[in-house]
C-alpha positions as CSV (number, residue, x, y, z in Angstrom):
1,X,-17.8,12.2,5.5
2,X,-20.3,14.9,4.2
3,X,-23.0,15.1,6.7
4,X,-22.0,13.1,9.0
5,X,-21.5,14.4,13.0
6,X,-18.4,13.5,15.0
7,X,-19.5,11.1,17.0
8,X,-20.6,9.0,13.4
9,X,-17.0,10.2,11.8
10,X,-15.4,8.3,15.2
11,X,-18.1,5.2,14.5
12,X,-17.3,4.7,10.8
13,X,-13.2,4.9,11.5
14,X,-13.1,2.9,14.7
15,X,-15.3,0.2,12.8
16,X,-12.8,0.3,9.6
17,X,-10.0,-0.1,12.0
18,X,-11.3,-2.7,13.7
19,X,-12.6,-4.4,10.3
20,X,-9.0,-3.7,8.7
21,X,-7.6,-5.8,12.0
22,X,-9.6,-8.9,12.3
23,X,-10.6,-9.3,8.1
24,X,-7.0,-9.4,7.7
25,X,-6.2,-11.7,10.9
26,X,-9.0,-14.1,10.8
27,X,-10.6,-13.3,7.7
28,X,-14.1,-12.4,6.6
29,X,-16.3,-15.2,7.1
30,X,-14.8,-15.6,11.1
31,X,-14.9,-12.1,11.5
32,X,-18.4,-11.7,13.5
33,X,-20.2,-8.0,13.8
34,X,-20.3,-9.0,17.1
35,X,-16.4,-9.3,17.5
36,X,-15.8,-6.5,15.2
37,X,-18.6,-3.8,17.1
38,X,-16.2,-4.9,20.1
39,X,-12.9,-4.2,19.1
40,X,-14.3,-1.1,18.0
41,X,-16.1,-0.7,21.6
42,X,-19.2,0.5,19.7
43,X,-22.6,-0.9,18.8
44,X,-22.8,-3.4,16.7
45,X,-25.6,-2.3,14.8
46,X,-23.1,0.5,13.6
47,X,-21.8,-1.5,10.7
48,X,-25.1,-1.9,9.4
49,X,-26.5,1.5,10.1
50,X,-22.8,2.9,8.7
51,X,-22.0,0.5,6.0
52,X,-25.0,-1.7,5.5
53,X,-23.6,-4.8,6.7
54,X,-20.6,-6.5,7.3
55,X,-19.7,-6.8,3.7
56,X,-19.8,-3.1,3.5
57,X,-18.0,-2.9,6.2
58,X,-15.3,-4.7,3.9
59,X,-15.5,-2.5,1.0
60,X,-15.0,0.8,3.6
61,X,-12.1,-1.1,4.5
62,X,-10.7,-1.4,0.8
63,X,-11.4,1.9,0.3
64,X,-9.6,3.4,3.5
65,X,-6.7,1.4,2.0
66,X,-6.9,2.9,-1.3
67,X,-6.8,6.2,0.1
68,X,-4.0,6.0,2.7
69,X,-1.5,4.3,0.4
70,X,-2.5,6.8,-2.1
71,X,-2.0,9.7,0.0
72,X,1.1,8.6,1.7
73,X,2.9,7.6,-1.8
74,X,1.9,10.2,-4.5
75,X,0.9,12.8,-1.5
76,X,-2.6,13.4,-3.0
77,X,-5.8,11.4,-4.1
78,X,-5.2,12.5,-7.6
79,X,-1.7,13.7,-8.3
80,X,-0.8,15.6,-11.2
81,X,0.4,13.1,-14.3
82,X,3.6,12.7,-15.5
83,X,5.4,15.3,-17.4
84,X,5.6,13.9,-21.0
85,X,9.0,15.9,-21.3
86,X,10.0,14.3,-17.9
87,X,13.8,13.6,-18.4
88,X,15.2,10.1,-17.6
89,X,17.5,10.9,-14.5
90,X,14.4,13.1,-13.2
91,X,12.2,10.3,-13.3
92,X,14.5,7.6,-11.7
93,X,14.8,10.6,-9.2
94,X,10.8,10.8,-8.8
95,X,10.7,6.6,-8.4
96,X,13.6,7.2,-5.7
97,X,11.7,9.2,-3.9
98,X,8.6,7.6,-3.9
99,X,10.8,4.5,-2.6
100,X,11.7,6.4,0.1
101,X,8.2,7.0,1.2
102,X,7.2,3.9,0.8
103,X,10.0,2.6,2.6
104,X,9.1,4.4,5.7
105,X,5.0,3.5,5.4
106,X,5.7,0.4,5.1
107,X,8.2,-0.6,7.9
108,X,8.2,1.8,10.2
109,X,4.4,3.3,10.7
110,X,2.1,0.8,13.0
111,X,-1.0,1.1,10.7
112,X,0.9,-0.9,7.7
113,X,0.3,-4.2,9.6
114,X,-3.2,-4.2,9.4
115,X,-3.1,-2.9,6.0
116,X,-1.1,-5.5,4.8
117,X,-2.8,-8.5,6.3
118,X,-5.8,-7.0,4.7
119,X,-4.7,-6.7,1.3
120,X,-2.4,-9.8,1.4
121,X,-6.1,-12.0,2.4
122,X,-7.8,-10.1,-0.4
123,X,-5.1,-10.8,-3.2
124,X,-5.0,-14.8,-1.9
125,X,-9.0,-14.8,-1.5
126,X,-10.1,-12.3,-3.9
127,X,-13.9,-10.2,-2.7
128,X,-15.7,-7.3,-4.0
129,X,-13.7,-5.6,-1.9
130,X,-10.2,-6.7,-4.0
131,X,-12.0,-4.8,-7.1
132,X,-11.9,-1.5,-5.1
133,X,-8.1,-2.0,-4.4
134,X,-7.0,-3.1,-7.9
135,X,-9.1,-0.2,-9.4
136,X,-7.7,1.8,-6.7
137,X,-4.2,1.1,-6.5
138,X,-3.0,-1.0,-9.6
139,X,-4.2,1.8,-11.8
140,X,-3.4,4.7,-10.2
141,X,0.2,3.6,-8.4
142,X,1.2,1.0,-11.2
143,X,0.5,3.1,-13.5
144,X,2.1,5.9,-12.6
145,X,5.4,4.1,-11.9
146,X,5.1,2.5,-15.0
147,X,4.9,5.6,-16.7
148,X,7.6,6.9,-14.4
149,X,9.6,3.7,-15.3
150,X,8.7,4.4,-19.1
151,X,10.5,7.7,-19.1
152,X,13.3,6.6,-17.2
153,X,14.5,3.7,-19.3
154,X,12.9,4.8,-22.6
155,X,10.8,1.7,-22.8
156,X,7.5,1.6,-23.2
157,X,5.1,2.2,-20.2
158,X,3.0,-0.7,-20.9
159,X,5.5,-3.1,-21.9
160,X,5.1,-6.4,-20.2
161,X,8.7,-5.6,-19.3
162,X,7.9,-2.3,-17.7
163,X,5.0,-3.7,-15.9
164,X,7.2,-6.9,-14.5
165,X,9.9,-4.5,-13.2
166,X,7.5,-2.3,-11.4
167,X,5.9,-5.4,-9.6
168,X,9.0,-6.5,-8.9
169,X,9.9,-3.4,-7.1
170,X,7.1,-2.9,-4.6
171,X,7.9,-6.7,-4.2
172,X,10.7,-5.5,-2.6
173,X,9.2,-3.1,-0.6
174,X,6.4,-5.4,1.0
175,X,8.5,-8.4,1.5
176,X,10.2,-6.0,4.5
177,X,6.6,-6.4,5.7
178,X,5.5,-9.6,5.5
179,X,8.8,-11.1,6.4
180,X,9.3,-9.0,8.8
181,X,10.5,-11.6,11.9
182,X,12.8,-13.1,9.9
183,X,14.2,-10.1,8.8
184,X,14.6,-8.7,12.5
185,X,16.1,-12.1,12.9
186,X,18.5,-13.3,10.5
187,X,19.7,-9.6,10.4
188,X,20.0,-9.8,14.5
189,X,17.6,-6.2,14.7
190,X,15.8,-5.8,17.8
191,X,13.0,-3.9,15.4
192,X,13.2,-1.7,12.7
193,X,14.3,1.7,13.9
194,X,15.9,5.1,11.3
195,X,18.7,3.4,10.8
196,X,17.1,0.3,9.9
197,X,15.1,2.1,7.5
198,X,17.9,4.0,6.0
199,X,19.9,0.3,5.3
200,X,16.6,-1.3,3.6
201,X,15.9,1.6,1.7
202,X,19.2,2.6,0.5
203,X,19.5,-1.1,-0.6
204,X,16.4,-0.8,-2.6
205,X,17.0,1.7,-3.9
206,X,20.8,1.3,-5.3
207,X,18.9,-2.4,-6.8
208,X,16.4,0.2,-8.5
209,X,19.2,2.3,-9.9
210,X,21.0,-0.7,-11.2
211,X,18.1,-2.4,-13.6
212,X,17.1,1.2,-14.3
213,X,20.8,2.2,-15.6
214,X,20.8,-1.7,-16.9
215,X,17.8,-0.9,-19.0
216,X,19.3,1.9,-20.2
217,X,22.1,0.3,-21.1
218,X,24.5,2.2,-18.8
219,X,26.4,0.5,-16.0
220,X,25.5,1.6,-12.0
């Protein structure tokens, strides 16, 4: 943050951890600045001074989101758009990939749990703070798979069909999140280690292929 010291840089991302953690576990409105300054063993006049309240606090929070997922997917805030000359197997190849990435975010890196409880409360009880991630990430990531999706089927990248199959792929992706116990369970893994990873996302993948190719009108 532009002019801002250390010590407030350490404040600001202690308090959106710790805001992340407990608006996703308990929600907002049980979430106290008290609790939150806690967990984030800082003052709790902090999230005013920092954010301006609590509910700022949650929009920080949003916004942290937007930027991780958007970093650790496309690899930049604001990634270059897609090639309209991109070939079809070169964009199935560039959805692949960012499968791949996702895939390992998503089950294996700790800070994906609090993201997800986050965004899953925000989606069921929808706040400011929802606005930031669906301007954030439903245009930006969305939209660039669908466009992705666009050139690798030849439909069009705003065709509801287009759109559905998109959502239906990061559907995929987060149910290895939020289901995550009974996925450990029923598939008798004591967590999710590399070659965990490598069997969920190669799965995922080979569905991706297949209603790709489908689309196409090729067979897998």
């Amino acid at each position: 943050m532009l002019g801002l010291s250390l010590d407030d840089q350490g404040t600001r991302t202690a308090l959106i951890r710790a805001g992340l953690d407990l608006f996703g576990r308990h929600g907002f409105e049980a979430s106290s600045i008290r609790q939150i300054a806690q967990a984030a063993s800082v003052n709790s006049a902090g999230i005013a001074y920092h954010f301006g309240g609590k509910g700022g606090l949650r929009e920080a929070c949003a916004q942290s989101v937007v930027e991780t997922i958007r970093q650790r997917l496309l690899g930049d805030a604001a990634p270059p758009p897609v090639p309209v000359d991109l070939g079809p197997d070169a964009a199935l190849e560039a959805i692949l990939a960012l499968v791949g990435r996702a895939t390992t975010f998503i089950v294996r890196n700790p800070e994906s749990e609090a993201i997800a409880r986050f965004v899953v409360r925000e989606m069921m009880e929808p706040s400011p703070a929802f606005d930031i991630l669906y301007e954030g990430l439903v245009g930006p990531v969305h939209g660039r798979l669908c466009r992705l999706w666009a050139a690798a089927t030849g439909m069009e990248a705003e065709a509801e069909r287009t759109r559905i199959g998109v959502f239906a792929m990061i559907g995929q992706l987060l149910y290895f999140r939020l289901a995550r116990p009974a996925v450990t369970r029923r598939m008798g893994w004591s967590g999710i280690g590399e070659a965990e990873e490598r069997a969920i996302a190669g799965s995922i993948r080979s569905a991706v292929t297949a209603t790709i190719l489908a689309a196409r009108g090729e067979r897998p």
